[in-house]
C-alpha positions in Angstrom: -26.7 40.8 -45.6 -24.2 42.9 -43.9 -22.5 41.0 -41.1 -20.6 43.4 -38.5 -17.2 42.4 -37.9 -17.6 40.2 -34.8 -20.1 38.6 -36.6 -18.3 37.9 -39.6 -15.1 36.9 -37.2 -17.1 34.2 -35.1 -18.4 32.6 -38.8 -15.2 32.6 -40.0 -14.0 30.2 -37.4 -16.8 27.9 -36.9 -16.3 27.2 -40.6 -12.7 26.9 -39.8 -13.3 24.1 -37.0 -16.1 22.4 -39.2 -12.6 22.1 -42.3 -11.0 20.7 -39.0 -8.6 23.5 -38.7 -7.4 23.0 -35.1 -6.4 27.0 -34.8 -9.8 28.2 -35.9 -9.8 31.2 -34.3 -6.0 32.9 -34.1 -6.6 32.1 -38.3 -9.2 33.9 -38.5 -8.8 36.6 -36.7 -5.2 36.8 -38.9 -7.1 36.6 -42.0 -9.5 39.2 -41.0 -7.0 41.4 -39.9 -5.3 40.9 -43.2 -8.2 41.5 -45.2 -8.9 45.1 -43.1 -5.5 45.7 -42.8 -5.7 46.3 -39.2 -4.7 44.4 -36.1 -6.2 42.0 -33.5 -6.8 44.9 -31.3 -8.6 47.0 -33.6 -11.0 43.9 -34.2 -11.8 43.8 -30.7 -12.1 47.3 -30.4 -14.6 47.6 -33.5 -16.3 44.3 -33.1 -19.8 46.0 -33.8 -18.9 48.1 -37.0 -19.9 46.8 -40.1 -17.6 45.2 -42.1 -16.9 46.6 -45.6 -18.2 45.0 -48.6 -14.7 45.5 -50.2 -12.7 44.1 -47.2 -15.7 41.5 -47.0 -15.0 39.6 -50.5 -11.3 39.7 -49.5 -11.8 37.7 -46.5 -14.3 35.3 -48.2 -11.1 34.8 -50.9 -8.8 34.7 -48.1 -11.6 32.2 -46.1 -12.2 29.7 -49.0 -8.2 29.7 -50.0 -7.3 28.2 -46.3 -10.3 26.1 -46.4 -9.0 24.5 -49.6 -5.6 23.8 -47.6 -3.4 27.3 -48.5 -1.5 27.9 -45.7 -2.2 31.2 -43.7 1.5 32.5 -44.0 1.2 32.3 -47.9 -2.2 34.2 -47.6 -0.9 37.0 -45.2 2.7 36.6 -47.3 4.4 37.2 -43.6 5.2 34.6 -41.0 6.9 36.1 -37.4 10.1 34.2 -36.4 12.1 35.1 -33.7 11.8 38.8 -33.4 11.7 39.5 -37.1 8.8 39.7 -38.9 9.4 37.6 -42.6 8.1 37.9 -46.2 7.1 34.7 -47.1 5.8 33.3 -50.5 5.3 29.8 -52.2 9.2 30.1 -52.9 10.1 29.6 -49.4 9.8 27.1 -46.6 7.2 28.7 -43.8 9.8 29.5 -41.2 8.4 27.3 -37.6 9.0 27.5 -34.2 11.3 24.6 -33.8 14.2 26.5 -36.0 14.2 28.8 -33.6 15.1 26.4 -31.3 18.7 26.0 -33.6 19.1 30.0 -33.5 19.1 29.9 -29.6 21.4 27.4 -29.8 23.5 29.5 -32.5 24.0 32.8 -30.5 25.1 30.8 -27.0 27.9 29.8 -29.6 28.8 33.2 -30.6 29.9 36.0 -28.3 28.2 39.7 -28.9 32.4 41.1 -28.5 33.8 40.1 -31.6 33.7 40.0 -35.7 32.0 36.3 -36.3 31.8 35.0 -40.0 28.2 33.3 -39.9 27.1 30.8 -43.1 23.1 29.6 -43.4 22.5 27.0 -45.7 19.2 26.7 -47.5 18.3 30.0 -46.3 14.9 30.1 -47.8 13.5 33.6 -46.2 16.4 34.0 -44.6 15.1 33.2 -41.1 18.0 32.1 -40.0 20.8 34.4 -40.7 18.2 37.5 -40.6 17.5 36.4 -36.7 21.2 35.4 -35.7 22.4 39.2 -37.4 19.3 41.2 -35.7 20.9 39.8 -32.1 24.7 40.0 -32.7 25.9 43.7 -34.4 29.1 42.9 -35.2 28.4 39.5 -37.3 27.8 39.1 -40.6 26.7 36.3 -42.5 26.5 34.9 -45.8 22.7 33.0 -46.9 22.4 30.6 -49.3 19.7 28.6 -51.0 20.0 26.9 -55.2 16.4 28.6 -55.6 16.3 32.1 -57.2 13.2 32.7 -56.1 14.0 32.0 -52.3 17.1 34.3 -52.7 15.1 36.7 -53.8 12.7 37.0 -50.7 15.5 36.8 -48.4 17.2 39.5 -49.7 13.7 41.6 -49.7 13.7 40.6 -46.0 16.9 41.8 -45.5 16.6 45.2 -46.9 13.1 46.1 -45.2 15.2 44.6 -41.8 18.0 46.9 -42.5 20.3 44.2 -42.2 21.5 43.8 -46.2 24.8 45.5 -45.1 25.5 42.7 -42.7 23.7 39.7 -44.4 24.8 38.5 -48.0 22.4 36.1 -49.8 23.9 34.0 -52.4 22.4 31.9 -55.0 23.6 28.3 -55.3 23.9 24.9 -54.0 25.2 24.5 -50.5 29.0 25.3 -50.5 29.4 26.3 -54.3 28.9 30.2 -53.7 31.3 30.1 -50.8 34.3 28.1 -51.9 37.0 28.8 -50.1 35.4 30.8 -47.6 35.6 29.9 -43.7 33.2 30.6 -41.3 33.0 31.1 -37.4 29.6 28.8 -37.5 27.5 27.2 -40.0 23.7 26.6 -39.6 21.5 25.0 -41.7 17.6 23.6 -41.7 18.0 21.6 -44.8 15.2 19.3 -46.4 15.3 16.1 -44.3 12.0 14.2 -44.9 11.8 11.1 -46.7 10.8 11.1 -50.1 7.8 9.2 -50.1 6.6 10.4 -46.9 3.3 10.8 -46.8 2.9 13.9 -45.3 4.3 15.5 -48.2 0.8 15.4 -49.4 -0.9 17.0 -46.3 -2.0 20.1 -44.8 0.4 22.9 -45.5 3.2 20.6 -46.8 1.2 20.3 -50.0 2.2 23.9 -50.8 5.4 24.3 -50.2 8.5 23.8 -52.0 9.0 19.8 -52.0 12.8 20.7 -52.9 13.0 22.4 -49.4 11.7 19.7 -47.7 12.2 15.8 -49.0 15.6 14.3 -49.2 16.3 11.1 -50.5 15.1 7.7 -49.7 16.0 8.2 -46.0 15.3 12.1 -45.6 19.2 12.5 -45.3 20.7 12.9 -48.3 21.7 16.6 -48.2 22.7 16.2 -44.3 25.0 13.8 -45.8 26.8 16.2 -48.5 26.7 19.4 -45.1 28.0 17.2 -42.8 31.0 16.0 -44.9 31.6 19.5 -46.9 31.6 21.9 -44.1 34.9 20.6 -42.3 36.7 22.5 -45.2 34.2 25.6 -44.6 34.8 26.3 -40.8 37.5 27.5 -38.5 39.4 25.9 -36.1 36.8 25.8 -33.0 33.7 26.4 -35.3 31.0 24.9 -35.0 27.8 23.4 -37.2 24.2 23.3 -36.2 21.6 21.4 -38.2 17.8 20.6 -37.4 17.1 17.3 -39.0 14.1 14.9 -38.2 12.7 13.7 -34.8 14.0 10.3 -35.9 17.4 11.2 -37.4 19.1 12.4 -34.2 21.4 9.2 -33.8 22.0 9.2 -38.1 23.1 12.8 -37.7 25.4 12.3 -34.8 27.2 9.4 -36.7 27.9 12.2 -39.4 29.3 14.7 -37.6 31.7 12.0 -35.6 32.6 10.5 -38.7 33.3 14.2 -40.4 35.8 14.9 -37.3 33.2 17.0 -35.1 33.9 16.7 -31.3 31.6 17.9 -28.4 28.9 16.2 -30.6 25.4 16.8 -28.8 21.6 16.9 -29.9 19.0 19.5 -28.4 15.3 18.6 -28.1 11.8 20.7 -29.3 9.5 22.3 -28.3 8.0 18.4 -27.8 10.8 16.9 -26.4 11.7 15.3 -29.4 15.6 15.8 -30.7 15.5 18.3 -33.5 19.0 20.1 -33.6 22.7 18.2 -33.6 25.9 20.1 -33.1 29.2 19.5 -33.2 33.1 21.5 -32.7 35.2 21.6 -35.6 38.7 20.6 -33.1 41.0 23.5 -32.7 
């Protein structure tokens, strides 16, 4: 039976709700917009047409993958963050709201009239750095993540962006591929849950990278080793932001005093709940 493409759209997301996916319809309409290679508009505007048979068996592929748990950014390959739009694939963390959260808090630290030396550690899809150099022209920043294949999708992102002559991506683990090197600001969203978490075995956590996302026995194992390293990576005055757990606000502040960091603060999410610490290398 041919379904039109409203029709096929509103049985997309009660099968959606009935897997308990609580954005039902926004997925839907993203997979069926990926699967036509058209926009939410044009869905709207052609909700009577009938939908291809090619473009049909995409979306049932597309429809059965998220129902199985695949998460929707890995099935479009593209997440939005900030004001970029990202490639994303099982390599990469899914860039989320709440690191945005730590870009805002990045540019208020670094004025639009000068040269600024910018460092993101763990890049992943270069979210980070890719957002901070799309707002500020005359910074450039160095990414860095230990997984090839994460290096390699930032560095896609920051060609298609037009910012690979302004944003370096480096392979290798935390400060090994900038030794020496200072910075006006280092930012990182490193992995910070606890190992045996066991979230780590739900919803879209499942599919991505564990190695971007558990950290020790206490989730804080690599906040340890950024926290202590990048005194010797920053200039007098510069500063390092890093989003940690809801829980790990006061653990993270205790590093940064105990690293020398003054004007030590944590910001809150979306939620209220503190997901960002900062603090001011002394000048």
């Amino acid at each position: 039976m041919v379904l039109s493409v409203g029709a096929a759209l509103r049985a997309a997301m009660a099968r959606l709700a009935e897997a308990a996916h609580d954005g039902a319809r926004p997925e839907a309409e993203t997979l069926l917009g990926h699967a036509l290679g058209k926009d939410r508009a044009w869905l709207f505007a052609h909700a009577d047409d009938a939908l291809d048979a090619a473009a049909a068996v995409r979306f049932e592929n597309l429809l059965a993958r998220r129902i199985a748990g695949e998460p929707v950014a890995y099935l479009t390959g593209t997440r939005g963050f900030w004001t970029v739009d990202l490639e994303v694939t099982p390599d990469t963390l899914i860039p989320r709201a709440d690191t945005e959260r730590l870009v805002e808090l990045a540019l208020e630290r670094l004025p639009e009239d000068r040269p600024l030396r910018v460092l993101d550690l763990g890049t992943g899809s270069g979210a980070i750095a890719l957002a901070i150099a799309s707002e500020r022209p005359r910074a450039r920043a160095v990414a860095v993540d230990a997984s090839a294949g994460a290096a390699a999708v930032a560095r896609r992102n920051a060609l298609s962006l037009g910012l690979s002559a302004r944003v370096e991506v480096r392979e290798g683990d935390w400060f090994a591929p900038v030794a020496g090197a200072r910075f006006d600001l280092i930012a990182s969203n490193p992995p910070y849950i606890e190992d045996a978490d066991p979230h780590l075995a739900e919803g879209d956590l499942r599919f991505e990278p564990r190695g971007a996302l558990a950290s020790g026995a206490d989730g804080l194992d690599d906040l340890r080793i950024i926290a202590r390293d990048a005194p010797r990576h920053l200039q007098p005055g510069g500063w390092l932001l890093l989003e940690h757990g809801w829980r790990q606000g006061e653990a993270v502040r205790t590093l940064l005093r105990a690293a020398g960091f003054v004007d030590i603060d944590t910001a809150l999410d979306l939620e209220g709940r503190e997901r960002v610490s900062l603090g001011r290398m002394p000048s």
